[in-house]
N, C-alpha and C positions, 0 to 999 in steps of 0.2 A: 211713301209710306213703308218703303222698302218692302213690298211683297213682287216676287217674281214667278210667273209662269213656270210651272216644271212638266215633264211627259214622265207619266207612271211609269213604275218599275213593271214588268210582270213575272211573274212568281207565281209556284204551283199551289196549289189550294191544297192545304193538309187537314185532314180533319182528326181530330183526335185518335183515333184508333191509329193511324198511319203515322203518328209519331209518336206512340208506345211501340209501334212493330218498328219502329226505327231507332228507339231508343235501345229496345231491348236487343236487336240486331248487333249496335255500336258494343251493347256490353258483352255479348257471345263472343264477338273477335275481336275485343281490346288488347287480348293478349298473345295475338297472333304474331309472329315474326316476322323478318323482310323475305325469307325463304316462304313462308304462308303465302302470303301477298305474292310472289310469285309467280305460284303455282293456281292462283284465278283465274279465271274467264268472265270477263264484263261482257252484253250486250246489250242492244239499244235500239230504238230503230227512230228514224228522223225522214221529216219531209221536205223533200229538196224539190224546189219552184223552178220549172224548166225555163222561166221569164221574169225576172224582176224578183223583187222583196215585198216580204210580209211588214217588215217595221220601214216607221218610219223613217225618213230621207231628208237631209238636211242641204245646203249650199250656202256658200258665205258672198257675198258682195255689198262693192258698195254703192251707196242710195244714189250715184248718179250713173252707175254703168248701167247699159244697155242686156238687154232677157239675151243668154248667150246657149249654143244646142247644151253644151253641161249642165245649164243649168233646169232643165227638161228631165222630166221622169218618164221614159218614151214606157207606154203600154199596149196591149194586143187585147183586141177583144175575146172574150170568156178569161180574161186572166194569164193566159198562157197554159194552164195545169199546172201539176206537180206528181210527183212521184214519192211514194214510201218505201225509204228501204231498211234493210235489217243488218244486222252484222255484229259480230263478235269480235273480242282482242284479249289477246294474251301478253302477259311480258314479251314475249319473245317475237310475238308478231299479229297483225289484223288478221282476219277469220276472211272468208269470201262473203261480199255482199250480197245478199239479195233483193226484189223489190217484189212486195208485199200488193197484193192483186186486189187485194179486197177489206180496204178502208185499214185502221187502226193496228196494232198489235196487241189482241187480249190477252190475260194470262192464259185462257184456254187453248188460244193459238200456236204460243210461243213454241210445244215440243212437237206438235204437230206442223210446223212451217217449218222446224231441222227436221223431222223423222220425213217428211213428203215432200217438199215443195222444192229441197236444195239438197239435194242426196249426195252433189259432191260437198257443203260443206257437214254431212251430217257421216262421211268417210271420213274428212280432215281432221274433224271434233273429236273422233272415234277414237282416228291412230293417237292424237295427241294425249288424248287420256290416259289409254293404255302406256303411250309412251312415259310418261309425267304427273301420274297417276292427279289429273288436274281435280281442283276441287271446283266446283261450276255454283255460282250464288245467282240465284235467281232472285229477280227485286219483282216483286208485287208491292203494288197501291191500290 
């Protein structure tokens, strides 16, 4: 019938308000330059799995070979954990990572985790500024 099996994409969930602040964002610095762009600071924070992967795992063989160790998704019980970490990037170079103790990164956390938590990267951010007078965009959803 020609219908085939596919595994969903996943993609963030935007709700209307979060892509008017993203539209209206795009228009604020449409007209920014490569120098503009530059002088940014992105950060982000991500969760890295001390054991294994979150998506799914594929293997290719074929229908007469034999179950081979590659082709096994070796796991630990509780999952392994994972860790949250944080960090910043400039043109010119990554920020100092940190790992975020207690679940998620809220907006409310975000300048309080540089002002407390990571005082050397909250020196590094400092001098850069001063240095490069950066301009710092903060993304909330």
């Amino acid at each position: 019938m020609g219908f085939q099996a596919r595994i969903k994409k996943h993609k963030p969930f935007l709700k209307a308000i979060h892509m008017k602040k993203r539209l209206a964002w795009a228009n604020t610095h449409e007209d920014w330059t490569k120098d503009d762009w530059r002088r940014m600071v992105s950060s982000d924070e991500t969760k890295v799995n001390v054991w294994g992967s979150d998506g799914v795992k594929y293997y290719w063989k074929r229908v007469d070979d034999k179950l081979r160790f590659h082709h096994l998704d070796l796991t630990v019980k509780g999952g392994g954990g994972s860790v949250m970490m944080w960090d910043w990037i400039t043109y010119d170079s990554p920020g100092y990572a940190c790992r975020i103790y207690d679940g998620t990164m809220k907006k409310e956390d975000h300048v309080h985790t540089v002002a407390s938590k990571t005082v050397r990267t909250k020196r590094i951010f400092f001098f850069l500024c001063l240095l490069r007078h950066i301009t710092l965009i903060t993304h909330y959803l």
